[in-house]
N, C-alpha and C positions, 0 to 999 in steps of 0.2 A: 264592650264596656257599658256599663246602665248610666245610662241619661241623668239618674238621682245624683252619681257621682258628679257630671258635670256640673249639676245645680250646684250643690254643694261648695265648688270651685265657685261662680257666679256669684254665690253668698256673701263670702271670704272678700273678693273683690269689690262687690258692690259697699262694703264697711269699712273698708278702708282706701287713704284717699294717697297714700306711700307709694310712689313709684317703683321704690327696690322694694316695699313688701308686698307688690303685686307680681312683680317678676318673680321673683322667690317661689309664690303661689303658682304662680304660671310654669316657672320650673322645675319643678316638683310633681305638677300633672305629668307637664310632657313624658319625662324621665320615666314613668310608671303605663306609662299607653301605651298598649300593645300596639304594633307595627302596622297591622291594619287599619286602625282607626284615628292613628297621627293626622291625615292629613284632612280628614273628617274635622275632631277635636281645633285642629288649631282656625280652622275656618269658623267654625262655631264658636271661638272665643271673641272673634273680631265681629261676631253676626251677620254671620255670611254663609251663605249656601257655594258660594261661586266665589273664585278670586276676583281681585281687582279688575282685574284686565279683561275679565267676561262680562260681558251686557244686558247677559239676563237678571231680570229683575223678577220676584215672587209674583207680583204684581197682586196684591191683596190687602184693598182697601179698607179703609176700617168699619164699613157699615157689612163688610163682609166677613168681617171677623164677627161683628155684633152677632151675626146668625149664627156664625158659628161656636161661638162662646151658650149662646141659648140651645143650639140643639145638644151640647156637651153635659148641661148642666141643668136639662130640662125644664127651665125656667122662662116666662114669656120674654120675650124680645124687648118690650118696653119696659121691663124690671132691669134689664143687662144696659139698657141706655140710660136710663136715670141713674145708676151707680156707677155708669160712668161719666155722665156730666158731676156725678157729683167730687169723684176724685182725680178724675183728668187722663187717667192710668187702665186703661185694657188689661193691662198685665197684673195688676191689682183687683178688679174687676173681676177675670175670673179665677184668681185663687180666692178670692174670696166666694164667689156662687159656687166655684165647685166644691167648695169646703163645707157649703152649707146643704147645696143642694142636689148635690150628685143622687141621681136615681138608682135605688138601690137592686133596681133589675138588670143593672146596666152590668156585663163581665168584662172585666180591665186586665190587661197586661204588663207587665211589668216593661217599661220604655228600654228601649235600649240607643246608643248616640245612633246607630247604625238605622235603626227605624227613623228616626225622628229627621236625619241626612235624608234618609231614600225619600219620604212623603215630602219634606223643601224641595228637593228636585223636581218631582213630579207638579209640581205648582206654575212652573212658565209653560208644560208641555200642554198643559189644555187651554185649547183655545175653540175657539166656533161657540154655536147653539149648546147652551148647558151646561157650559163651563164654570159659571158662580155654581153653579149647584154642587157642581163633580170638587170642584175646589173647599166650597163651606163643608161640605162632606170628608175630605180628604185631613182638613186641620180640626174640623171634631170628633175623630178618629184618634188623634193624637191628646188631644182635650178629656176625652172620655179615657182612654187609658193613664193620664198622667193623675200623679200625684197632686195638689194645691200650687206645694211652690215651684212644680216640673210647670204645670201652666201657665204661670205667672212669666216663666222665662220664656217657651214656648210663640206666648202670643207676640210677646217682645220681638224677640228673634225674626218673626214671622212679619212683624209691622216695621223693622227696622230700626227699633228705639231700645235694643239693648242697653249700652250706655253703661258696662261695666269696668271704663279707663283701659281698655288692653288696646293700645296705639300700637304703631307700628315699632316706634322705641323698646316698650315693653316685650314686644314680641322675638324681636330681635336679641336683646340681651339674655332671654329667657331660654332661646334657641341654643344660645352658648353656655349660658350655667349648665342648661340640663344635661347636652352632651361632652363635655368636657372638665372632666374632672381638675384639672388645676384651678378655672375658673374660680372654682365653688372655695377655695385657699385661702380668698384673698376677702373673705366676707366672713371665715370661721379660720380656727388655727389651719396653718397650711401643711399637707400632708406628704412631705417629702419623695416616700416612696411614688405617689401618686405623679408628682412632680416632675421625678424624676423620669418614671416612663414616659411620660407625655414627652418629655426633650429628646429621648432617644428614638421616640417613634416620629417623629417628625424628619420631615424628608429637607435636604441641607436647600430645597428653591424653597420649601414654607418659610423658612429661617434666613436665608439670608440679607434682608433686612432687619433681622433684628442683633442683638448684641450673639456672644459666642460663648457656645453653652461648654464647649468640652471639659472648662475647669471648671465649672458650678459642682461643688460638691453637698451644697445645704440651700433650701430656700432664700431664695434673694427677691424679696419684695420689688424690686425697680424691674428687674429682668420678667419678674411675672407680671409685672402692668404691662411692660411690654408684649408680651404672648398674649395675654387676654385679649388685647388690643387690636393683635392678628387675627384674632379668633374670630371677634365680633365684628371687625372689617370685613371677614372673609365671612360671616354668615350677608352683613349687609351686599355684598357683592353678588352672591347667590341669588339674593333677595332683587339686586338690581336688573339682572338676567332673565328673572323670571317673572315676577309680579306677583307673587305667589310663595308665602309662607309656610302653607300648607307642604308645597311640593318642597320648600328649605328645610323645615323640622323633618321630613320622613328623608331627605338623602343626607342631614347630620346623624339621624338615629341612625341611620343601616349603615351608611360610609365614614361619615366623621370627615376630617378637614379633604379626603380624598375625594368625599362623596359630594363637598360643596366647589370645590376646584375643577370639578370635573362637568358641572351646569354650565349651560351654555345657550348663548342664542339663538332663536330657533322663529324662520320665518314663517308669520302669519300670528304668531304671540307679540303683544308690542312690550315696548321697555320706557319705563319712564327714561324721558329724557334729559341733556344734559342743561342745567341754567345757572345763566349770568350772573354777575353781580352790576353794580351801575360806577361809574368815575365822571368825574365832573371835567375832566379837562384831557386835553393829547395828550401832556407830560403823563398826568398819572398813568393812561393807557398805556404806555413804554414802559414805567414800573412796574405795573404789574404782568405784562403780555413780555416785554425783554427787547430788545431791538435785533433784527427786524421783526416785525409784527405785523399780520395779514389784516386789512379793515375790509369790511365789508359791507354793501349799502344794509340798513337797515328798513325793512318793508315793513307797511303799516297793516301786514296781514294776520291769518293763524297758522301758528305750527301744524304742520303734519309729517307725519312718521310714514313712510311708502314701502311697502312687503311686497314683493315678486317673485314669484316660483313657476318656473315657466308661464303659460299665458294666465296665471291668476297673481291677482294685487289684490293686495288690502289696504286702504288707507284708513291710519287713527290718529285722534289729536293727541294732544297733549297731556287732555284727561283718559288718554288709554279710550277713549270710544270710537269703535268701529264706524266710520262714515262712509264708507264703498259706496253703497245704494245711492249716497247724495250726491256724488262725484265721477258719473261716467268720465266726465269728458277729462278726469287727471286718470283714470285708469287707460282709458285710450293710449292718451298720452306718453305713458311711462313703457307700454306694450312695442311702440312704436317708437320709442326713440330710448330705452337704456336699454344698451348691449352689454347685461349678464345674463343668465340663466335664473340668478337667484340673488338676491340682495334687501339691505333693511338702507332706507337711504334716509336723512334726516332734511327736511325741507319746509320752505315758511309758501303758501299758495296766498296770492294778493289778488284781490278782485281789481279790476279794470273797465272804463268804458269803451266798448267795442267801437263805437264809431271814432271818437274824440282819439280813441289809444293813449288813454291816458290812468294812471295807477287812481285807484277809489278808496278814501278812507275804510278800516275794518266794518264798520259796524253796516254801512251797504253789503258788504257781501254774509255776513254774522247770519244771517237768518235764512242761508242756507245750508248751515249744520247740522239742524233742525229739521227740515223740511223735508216732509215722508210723501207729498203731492205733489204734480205740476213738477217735475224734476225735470223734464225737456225744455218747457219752456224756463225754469230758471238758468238752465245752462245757457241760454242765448241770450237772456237777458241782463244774466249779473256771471259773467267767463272769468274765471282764473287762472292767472300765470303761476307754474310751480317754479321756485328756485330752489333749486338744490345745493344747500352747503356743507354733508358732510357724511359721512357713511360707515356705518359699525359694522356691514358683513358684504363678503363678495364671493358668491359661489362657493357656501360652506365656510371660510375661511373669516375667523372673527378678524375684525380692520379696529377695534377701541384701542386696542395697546400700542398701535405704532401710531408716530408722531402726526400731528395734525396737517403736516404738509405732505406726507404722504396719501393722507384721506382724501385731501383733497385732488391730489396728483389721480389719486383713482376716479372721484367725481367726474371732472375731467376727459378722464381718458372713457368711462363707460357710458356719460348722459348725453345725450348728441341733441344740441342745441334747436329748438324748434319753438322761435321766434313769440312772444304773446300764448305759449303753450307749456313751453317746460323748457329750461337750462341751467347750466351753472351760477352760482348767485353773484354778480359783480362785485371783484376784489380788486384789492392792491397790497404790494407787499412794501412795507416802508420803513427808512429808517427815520426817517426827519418830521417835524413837526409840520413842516409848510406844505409838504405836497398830502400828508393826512388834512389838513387845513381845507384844502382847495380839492379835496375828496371828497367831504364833510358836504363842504357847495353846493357839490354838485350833484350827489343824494336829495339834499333838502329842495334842490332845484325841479328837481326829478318828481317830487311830492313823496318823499321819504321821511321817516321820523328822525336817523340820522344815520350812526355807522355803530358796527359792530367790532370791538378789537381781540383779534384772537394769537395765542401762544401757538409760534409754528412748531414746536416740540412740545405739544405737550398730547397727553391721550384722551379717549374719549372717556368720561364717566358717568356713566347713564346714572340717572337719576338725581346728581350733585350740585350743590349752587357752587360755581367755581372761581378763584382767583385771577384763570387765566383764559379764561373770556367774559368781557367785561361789553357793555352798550354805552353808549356816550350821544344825548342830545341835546345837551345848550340848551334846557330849559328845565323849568321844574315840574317835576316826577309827578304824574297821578298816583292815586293808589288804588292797588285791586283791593277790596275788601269785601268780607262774609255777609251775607244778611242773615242776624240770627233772632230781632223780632220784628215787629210792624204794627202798624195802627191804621185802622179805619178810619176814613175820611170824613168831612160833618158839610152838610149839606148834598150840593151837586156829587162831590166827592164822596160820598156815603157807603157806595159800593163797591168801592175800590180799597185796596190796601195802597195809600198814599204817603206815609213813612216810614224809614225804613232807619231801624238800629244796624248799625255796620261794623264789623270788630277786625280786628288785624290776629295774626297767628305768631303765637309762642311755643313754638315747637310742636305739640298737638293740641295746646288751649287757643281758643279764641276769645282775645280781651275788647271787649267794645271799645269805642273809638268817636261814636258820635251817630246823629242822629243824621240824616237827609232824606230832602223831599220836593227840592227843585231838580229842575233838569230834563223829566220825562212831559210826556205830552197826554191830554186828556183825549186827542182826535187818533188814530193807529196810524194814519195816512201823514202825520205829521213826522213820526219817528219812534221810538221805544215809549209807551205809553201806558198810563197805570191799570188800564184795562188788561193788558198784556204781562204785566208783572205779578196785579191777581190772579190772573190763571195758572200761572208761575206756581205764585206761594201758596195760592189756596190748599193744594194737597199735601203739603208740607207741615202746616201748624198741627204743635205737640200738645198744646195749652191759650187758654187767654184765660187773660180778667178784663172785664170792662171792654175798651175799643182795642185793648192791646192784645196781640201776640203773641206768644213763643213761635221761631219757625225754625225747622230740623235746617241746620245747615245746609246747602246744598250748594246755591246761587251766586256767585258772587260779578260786582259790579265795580266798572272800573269811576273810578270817585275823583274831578279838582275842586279845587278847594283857595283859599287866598290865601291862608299862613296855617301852620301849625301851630297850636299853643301850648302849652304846660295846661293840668288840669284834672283837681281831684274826683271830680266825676265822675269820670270813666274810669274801669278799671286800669285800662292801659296806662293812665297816667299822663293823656294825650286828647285834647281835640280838635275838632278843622274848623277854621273859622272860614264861612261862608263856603260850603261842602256843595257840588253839584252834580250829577249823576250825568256820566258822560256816555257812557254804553254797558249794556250785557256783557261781561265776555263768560259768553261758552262754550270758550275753550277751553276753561280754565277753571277746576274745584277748590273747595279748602284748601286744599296741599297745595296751594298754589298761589295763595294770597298772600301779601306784602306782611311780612315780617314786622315785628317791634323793633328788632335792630333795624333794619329800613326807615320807622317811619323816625326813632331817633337821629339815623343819619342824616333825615331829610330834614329833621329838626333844626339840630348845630349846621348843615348848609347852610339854611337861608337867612345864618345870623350872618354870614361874613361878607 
């Protein structure tokens, strides 16, 4: 497929701001790409070389594109950097040099998506002596045979700042328009014929939650919300399985609802995991979990997801990043004491002090997620205990679908308890208010945040905020939020980025929320400190004016605060009064930060 085409898609989307007339667009691609190049195409929509769940990153800074923009378009280097201080946009910068300035001895080829995948790829593989070279070389290769507006998307793609709305929603639904013809019914007149095969090719376990097709003689609107409904669950379900799009659109093209039923978990790939919602009290925890209902202590640590395939482990967080390299001492662990062969076990690992033996707030052990040095000694200095509370695969055999006390019966029976090292997470199974009560206690006693209440029949749903497991701590709720500008400091502060705009998540927007700039430390040895959050954001800003700002999402921080208020300011509609930055968490992305229905809840709570 030619690259132009995809621009051309990119266009379409970058002009309009319609969520279903971007999906439309988006399915209408899919539908028409040849099978080879699906799962190219759908990666490149999202601006990605790699799916989610992979680590590699291009790694191509923007003073390395600068060069690479200048050898593409023959132009000196400091002509390519002053048009782009002046518009703020690389991706503008060079469709515009190369439109003006392309050297006309230069012979171009016509791009194709398949070029443009293979040279992104080749972008993490060079590493050592020479590599800016072999790299600026490799994207002006691409530069010099593209078109204006192929470059303009190119360097985007390449810096990370595509930024043409195709979210995970859009893709998702897109997934389903394209390969499913009933979908498309319910958006234009609906095509009975079409319809009607669709019901008969469908196998009676796709269908049997839904209504009963054998007397449907003529389109029935209700019956088809319901199938679409299937449809796009079962593309999301794919999607939960895999982390990966790309590989969802090419097993809907070739298989259709067989080809997405039939993906599965597969150790050493992580899965987004399953999350909570929050309840303020025991009773509601019973409403919504059912009597009885398993509690669990609640640890002030981070999620991790643990892959075993005979003696290799992988361990990833909860943002899907790979952490093995930082974590001998939990791969030890899990080698040495879970008896399967192979399994995905879901676990929270909490830093502890070794002498004291006593559990350590998160943000002491937080900065060993990170940490690519000194990995010995951080093991003996800041040790973590894994608890294991639940588990999606045991020796080939998915465990999501059967009930949650069965998971755990597995837990159980395969993690063999090893003491300040790794065990099962401490539970109770309860019908009554008073002995979760003096549960509750004894967690907090423990130096726990609180308890966890979970549905013994209910299944696992990787990637879900769920109904029926809920956290409960008798107090009020920080919020994790985005940082998505900043502003330099005036005076001592000068060098640092010392405030920080912070937004909560709507689905896939981010609505700012407020501003904060208490909380961190000027000294490193004090705690999280603005020296350390510059180096953070510095490679992130998209834009500034003045002392402010733009910063590409990435980061986000967990934020108290003394009240929430109503407030037309922000866009959210929302902000903190007296906002304090309590820690990093990095464990945690965008997709991961406190909701606007969250910060409403937490709104109407603290009126009562």
């Amino acid at each position: 497929m030619k690259y132009s085409d995809l621009v051309d898609v990119y266009e379409r989307l970058d002009s309009d701001s319609k969520r279903l007339s971007k999906t439309l667009v988006v399915s209408q691609l899919l539908e028409k790409v040849p099978e080879d190049d699906i799962e190219k195409i759908t990666l490149l929509l999202e601006g990605r070389a790699y799916p989610a769940w992979d680590e590699r990153e291009l790694g191509v800074a923007k003073q390395m594109m600068l060069k690479a923009v200048s050898a593409a378009s023959g132009l000196d280097a400091r002509r390519v950097e002053s048009e782009w201080k002046r518009t703020g946009d690389l991706g503008e910068v060079a469709e515009n040099l190369i439109k003006s300035g392309r050297q006309s001895t230069l012979v171009s080829h016509e791009l194709t998506v398949g070029k443009v995948f293979e040279n992104l790829r080749k972008l993490p593989e060079m590493t050592g002596q020479g590599s800016v070279d072999r790299k600026v070389q490799l994207i002006a290769e691409l530069l010099t045979s593209a078109k204006p507006k192929e470059a303009r998307y190119i360097v985007r793609t390449v810096l990370g700042t595509l930024r043409v709305g195709v979210g995970a929603g859009v893709l998702r639904d897109a997934i389903a328009w394209a390969f499913f013809p009933k979908v498309k019914g319910l958006f234009r007149e609906l095509d009975a014929r079409d319809y009607m095969r669709v019901l008969k090719a469908a196998s009676v376990d796709e269908l049997k939650n839904l209504q009963k097709y054998d007397a449907v003689e003529a389109p029935d609107p209700a019956a088809a919300r319901l199938l679409y409904r299937h449809f796009v669950d079962s593309v999301q379900q794919a999607y939960d399985m895999s982390n990966d799009f790309g590989v969802v659109a090419s097993a809907a093209k070739s298989g259709g609802l067989a080809g997405l039923k039939a993906m599965s978990l597969k150790v050493g790939k992580p899965v987004k995991v399953m999350l909570s919602l929050k309840v303020d009290s025991v009773e509601e925890g019973f409403e919504r979990c059912g009597r009885p209902m398993q509690a669990e202590f609640k640890l002030d640590g981070f999620r991790v997801q643990l892959h075993k395939q005979g003696s290799k482990v992988w361990i990833f967080t909860r943002r899907l990043e790979d952490v093995t390299r930082q974590f001998p001492d939990i791969v030890d662990c899990v080698l040495k004491s879970v008896r399967a062969d192979s399994c995905i076990l879901d676990a929270e690992a909490v830093g502890f002090d070794p002498s004291a033996k006593k559990y350590l707030p998160f943000q002491n052990v937080s900065q060993r997620i990170r940490r690519k040095y000194d990995i010995e000694r951080m093991v003996r200095e800041l040790p973590v205990e894994v608890n294991v509370f639940d588990v999606l695969l045991i020796d080939g055999r998915s465990m999501v679908d059967e009930p949650f006390r069965r998971r755990r019966e597995a837990v159980e029976r395969i993690v063999k308890p090893i003491q300040w090292r790794i065990l099962p997470a401490k539970c109770l199974v309860a019908s009554g208010v008073g002995e979760v009560e003096r549960f509750f206690a004894e967690s907090k006693a423990a130096g726990n945040e609180g308890l966890m209440f979970k549905s013994i029949d209910a299944p696992y749903k990787p990637g879900a905020r769920v109904g029926h497991m809920v956290k409960f701590k008798k107090t009020m709720e920080n919020l994790d939020l985005v940082i998505v500008k900043a502003e330099w400091g005036e005076g001592k502060r000068s060098r640092w980025l010392s405030s920080y705009t912070v937004a909560c998540r709507l689905g896939s927007k981010l609505l700012e929320i407020g501003k904060v700039s208490t909380g961190l430390k000027e000294k490193p040895e004090e705690g999280l400190s603005f020296g350390e959050m510059t180096k953070l954001l510095r490679p992130l800003i998209v834009s500034g004016e003045g002392k402010l700002v733009a910063i590409r999402p990435e980061f986000v921080i967990e934020v108290a605060y003394e009240e929430i208020q109503k407030s037309p300011t922000y866009e959210s509609g929302y902000a903190l009064r007296f906002p304090r930055v309590v820690r990093l968490r990095e464990d945690k992305g965008p997709d991961d930060a406190s909701s606007l229905k969250m910060v409403e809840q937490y709104y109407r709570g603290q009126k009562r």
